[in-house]
N, C-alpha and C positions, 0 to 999 in steps of 0.2 A: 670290532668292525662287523657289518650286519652287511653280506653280499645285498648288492642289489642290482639283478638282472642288466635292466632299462639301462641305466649307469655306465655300466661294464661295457656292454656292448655298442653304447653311443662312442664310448672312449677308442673301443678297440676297432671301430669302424666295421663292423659286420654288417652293418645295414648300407652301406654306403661311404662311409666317411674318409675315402681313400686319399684325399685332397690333405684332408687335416694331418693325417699321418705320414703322408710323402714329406711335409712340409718337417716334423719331428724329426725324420729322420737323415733329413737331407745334409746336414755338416757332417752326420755318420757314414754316408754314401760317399764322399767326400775325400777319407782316407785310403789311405793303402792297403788292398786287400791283405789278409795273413795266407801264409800256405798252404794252412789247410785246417780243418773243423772239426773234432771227434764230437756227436752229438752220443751221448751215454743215455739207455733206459737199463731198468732191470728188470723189465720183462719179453717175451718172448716176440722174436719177427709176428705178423698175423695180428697182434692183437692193437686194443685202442689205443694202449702207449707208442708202441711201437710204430703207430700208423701216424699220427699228430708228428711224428719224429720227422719220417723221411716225407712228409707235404711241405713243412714248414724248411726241410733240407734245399728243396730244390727254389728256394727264394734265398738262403743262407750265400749260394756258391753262385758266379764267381764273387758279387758286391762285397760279402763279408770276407769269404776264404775263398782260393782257386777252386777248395775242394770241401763239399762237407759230406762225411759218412757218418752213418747211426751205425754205432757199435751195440748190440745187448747184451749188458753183463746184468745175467738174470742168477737167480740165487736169493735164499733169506730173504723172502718178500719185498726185493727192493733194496736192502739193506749193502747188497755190495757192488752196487753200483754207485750210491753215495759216500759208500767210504772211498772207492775208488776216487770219484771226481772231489773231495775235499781233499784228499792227497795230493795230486797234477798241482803242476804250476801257474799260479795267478797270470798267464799271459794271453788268457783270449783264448784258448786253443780248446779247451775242453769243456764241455757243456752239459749240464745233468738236466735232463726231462724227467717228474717226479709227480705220482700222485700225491694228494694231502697226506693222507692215512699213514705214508713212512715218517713223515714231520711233524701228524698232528696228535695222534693214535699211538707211534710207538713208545716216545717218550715216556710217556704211564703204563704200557705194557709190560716192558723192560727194564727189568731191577739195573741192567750192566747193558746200556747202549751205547755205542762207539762209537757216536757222532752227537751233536748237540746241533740241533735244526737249525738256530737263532746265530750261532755264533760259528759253525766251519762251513759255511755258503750265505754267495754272496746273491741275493734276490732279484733276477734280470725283469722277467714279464710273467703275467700268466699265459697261460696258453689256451684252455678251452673249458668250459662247466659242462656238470652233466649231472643228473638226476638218476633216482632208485626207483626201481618197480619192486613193488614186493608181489609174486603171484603164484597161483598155486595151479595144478596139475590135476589129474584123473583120479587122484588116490581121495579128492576131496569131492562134497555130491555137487551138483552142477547148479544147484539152489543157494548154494555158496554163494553172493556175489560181491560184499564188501569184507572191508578187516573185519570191523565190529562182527560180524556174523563166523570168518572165520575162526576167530580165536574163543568163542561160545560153541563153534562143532568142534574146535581142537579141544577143549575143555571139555566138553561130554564123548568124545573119542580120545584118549589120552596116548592110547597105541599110534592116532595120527599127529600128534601134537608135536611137531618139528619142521624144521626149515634149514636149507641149505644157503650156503654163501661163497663166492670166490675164495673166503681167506677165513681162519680165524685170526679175528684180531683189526678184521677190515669195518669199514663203515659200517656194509650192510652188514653183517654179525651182531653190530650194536646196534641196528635199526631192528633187526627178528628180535635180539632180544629184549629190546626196549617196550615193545608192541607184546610180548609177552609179558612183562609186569605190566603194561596197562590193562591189558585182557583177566592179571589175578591168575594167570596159565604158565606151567613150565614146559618151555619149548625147548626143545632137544637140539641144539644146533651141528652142522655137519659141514666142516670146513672144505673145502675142493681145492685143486689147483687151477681153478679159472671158474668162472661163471658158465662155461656151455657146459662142461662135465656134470654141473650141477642141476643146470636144465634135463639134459637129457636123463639124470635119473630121475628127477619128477614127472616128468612125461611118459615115463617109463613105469611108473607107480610108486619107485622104491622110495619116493619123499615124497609129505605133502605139498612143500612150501618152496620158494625160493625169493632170496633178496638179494636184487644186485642190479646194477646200471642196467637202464630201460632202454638202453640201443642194443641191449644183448638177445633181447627177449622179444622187439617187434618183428621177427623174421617167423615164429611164429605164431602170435598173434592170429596171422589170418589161416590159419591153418587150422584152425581151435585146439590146436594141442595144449595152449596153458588159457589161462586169464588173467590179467593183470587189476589185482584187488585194489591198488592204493601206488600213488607215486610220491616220492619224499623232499620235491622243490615246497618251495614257497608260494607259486604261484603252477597252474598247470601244464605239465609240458607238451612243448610245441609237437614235438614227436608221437605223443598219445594224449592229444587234447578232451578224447569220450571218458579218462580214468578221472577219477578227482583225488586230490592232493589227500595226503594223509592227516595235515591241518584242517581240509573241508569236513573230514570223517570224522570230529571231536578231539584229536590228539596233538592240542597244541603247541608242543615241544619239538615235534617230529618234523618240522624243517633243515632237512639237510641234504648240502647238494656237494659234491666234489669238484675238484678242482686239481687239473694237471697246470703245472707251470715249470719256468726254465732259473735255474741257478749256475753261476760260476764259483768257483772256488774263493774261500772268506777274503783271500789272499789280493782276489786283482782288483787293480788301480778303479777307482771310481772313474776315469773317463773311457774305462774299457768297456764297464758294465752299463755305462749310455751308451757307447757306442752301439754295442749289439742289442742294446735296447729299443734304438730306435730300427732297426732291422730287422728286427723279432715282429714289432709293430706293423711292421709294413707289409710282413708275409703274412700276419694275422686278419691285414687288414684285406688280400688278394680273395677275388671272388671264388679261383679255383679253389685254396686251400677253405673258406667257408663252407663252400659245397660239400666239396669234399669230407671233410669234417661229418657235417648232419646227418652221412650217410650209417654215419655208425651212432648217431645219436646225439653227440656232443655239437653244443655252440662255440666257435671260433671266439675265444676275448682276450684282449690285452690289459696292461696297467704299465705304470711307472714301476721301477726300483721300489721307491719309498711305499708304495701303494699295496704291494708284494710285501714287502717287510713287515708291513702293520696286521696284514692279512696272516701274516705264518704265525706272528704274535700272537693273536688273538683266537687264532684256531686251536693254537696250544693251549690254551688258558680255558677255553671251553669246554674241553674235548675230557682234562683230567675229573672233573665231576662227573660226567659221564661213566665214565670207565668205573669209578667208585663204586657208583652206582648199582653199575650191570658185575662185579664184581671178578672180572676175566682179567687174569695174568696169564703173558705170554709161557712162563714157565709152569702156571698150574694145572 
């Protein structure tokens, strides 16, 4: 399945389409609320999982539950919050918020993974897309201004040729290091615990490079402390419309965008997983949580169940040629 934008977001009613989706959800509104919601990420309060959590929380309660909290069981990049929530009980009550990357990326990472994406969760909606800035810092000359040029001064500077990322093992990781076999350059990659600690050491000088969600990095943009070389949608983002896609730059594999969305446990009944599906929908569809949302960069989208399941498929099946490729195990 080939994301497409326009699509997604007609579906999920970000532009307007509140009418369509009240109507999807309306037998769902219908029933009896549950007691209460445990919404699970496994990353930290502050950041963009965590944030999509608690917007999307306060459309969940009372309609779905009396009560819905974001718990973050952060840890193993994500990883034990999912084994958490494919543990709990098939009854509605607990709910995993998850980036691609634990679903689509680990699977090939990891020789011995505890969960199997496809088959211990059950695929409610997505929740929101978001794109990569790849960009570089002070340590690189200011005549720098696209990939193609940086990865030719990373290659005749070798001492600078590296780039940092939120995660090893995460998208952008495979996006620097992908951009460094295209360039014929070995880029030194340098994993963080988040995307800002990453920035601030390229701003700082200690990295040339960084690659990581383009909401992380427009705050500063205007400051000219970095520059953002290259964005990694398919079409250019709304957030930083002056950068051009890293498909306009000649690297026409390099469309990749992420994607947080919501899972129940393999276990509950399919009319649980429409139920909060069409609830999911509705608060996806609310102006506050859209706004909201773009503040950190991501577009508000929803889907169907089935529309989710096709999508986890196929990102799996993409993802392990990749990884072949760039030749990173989680254990080497």
């Amino acid at each position: 399945m080939t994301l497409n934008r326009r699509e997604w977001l007609g579906a999920a009613g970000a532009g307007g389409a509140g009418a369509l989706l009240a109507s999807l959800g309306m037998a769902a509104h219908a029933q009896a609320a549950l007691e209460s919601l445990n919404i699970i990420t496994g990353f930290a309060a502050g950041g963009t999982s965590d944030a999509i959590c608690r917007r999307v929380a306060t459309h969940l309660a009372p309609a779905y539950a009396k009560m819905a909290v974001v718990e973050n069981r952060t840890g193993a990049g994500g990883q034990i919050a999912i084994n958490y929530v494919k543990g709990r009980p098939g009854d509605g009550a607990t709910l995993l918020q998850t980036p691609t990357s634990m679903l689509s990326i680990y699977p090939h990472i990891y020789k011995k993974l505890s969960y199997n994406p496809v088959t211990d969760l059950a695929p409610v909606s997505l929740g929101c897309i978001f794109d990569f800035g790849f960009a570089v810092g002070p340590a690189v000359p200011a005549q720098v201004t696209n990939v193609r040029e940086f990865l030719a001064w990373a290659k005749a500077n070798p001492q600078g040729a590296n780039f940092g990322s939120p995660a090893p093992g995460s998208t952008p990781h495979f996006i620097g290091a992908l951009l460094g076999q295209h360039g014929g350059v070995d880029l030194k990659h340098a994993g963080y615990r988040g995307t800002q600690p990453a920035l601030l050491d390229m701003m700082g000088g200690n990295i040339s490079a960084v690659s990581g969600p383009v909401g992380d990095m427009l705050q500063h943009v205007s400051s000219g402390k970095l520059r953002i070389l290259g964005v990694s949608g398919q079409r250019r983002s709304r957030f930083a419309p002056q950068v051009p896609t890293l498909v306009e730059q000649g690297y026409a594999d390099m469309a990749h965008s992420e994607w947080f969305a919501f899972f129940l446990p393999a276990k509950t009944p399919p009319e649980l997983v429409q139920r909060l599906n069409g609830h999911l929908r509705s608060a996806l569809a609310s102006k506050d949580v859209v706004d909201s949302l773009a503040t950190f960069g991501l577009e508000a989208m929803s889907s169907t169940p089935a529309e989710l399941a096709a999508l986890v498929k196929s990102e799996v099946e993409k993802w392990g040629p990749i990884v072949q490729r760039v030749g990173f195990t989680a254990e080497g």
